[in-house]
N, C-alpha and C positions, 0 to 999 in steps of 0.2 A: 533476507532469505526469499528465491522464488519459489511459490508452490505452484507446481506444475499438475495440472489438474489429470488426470488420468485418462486414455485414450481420447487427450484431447490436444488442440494449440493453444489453448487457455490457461492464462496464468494469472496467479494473487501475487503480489510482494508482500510479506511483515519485513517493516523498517520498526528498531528499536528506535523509541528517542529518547529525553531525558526523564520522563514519568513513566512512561508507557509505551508498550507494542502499536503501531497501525500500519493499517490498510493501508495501501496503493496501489493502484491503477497507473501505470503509467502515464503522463500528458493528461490526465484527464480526474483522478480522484484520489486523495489522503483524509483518512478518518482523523486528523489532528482539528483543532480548535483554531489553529492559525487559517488553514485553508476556509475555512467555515465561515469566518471575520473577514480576514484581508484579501485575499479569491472570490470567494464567491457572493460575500454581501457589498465589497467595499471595493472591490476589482483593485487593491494598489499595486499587488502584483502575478506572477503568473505562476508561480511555484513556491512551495515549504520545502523546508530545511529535509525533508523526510522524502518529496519528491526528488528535490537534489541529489539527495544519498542513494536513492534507484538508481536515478539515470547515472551517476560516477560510475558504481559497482557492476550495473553491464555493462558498461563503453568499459570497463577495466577487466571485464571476467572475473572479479572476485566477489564472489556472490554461492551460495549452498543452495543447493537444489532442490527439494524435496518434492515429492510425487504424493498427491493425495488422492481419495479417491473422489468423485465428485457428488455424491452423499452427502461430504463433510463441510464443502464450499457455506451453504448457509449458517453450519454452527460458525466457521470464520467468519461472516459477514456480521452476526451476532454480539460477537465474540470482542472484534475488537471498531466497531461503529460505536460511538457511545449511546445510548436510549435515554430519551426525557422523560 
């Protein structure tokens, strides 16, 4: 799902995956625990399975829209980042 941030060009992606909702940033950030490990501490590759699932569902147009307002941007950010 993209969230379309409100009077803005700023967008969030929630990708479902098999436990849990995350975050995506296109090209550049997914809240999942693979990105975390094999991206960004181990560099083995360039993309999770949840990055993948973005980029298909735009290059496809099948993808929901949703317009939030941009108040709510940090409870998402919250929400679905995990906290230690």
């Amino acid at each position: 799902m993209k969230l379309k941030v409100e009077s803005t060009e700023r967008a969030l992606w929630v990708v479902k995956g098999k436990r849990s909702h995350y975050l995506v940033i296109p090209l550049h950030f997914c809240s999942c625990p693979d990105f975390s490990i094999n991206i960004t501490f181990k560099g083995l590759k360039d993309m999770c399975y949840h990055m993948l699932a973005q980029f298909i569902a735009e290059a496809s147009g099948r993808y929901v829209v949703r317009e939030i307002p941009k108040e709510l941007v940090p409870w998402f950010i919250d929400n679905l980042i995990p906290s230690e």
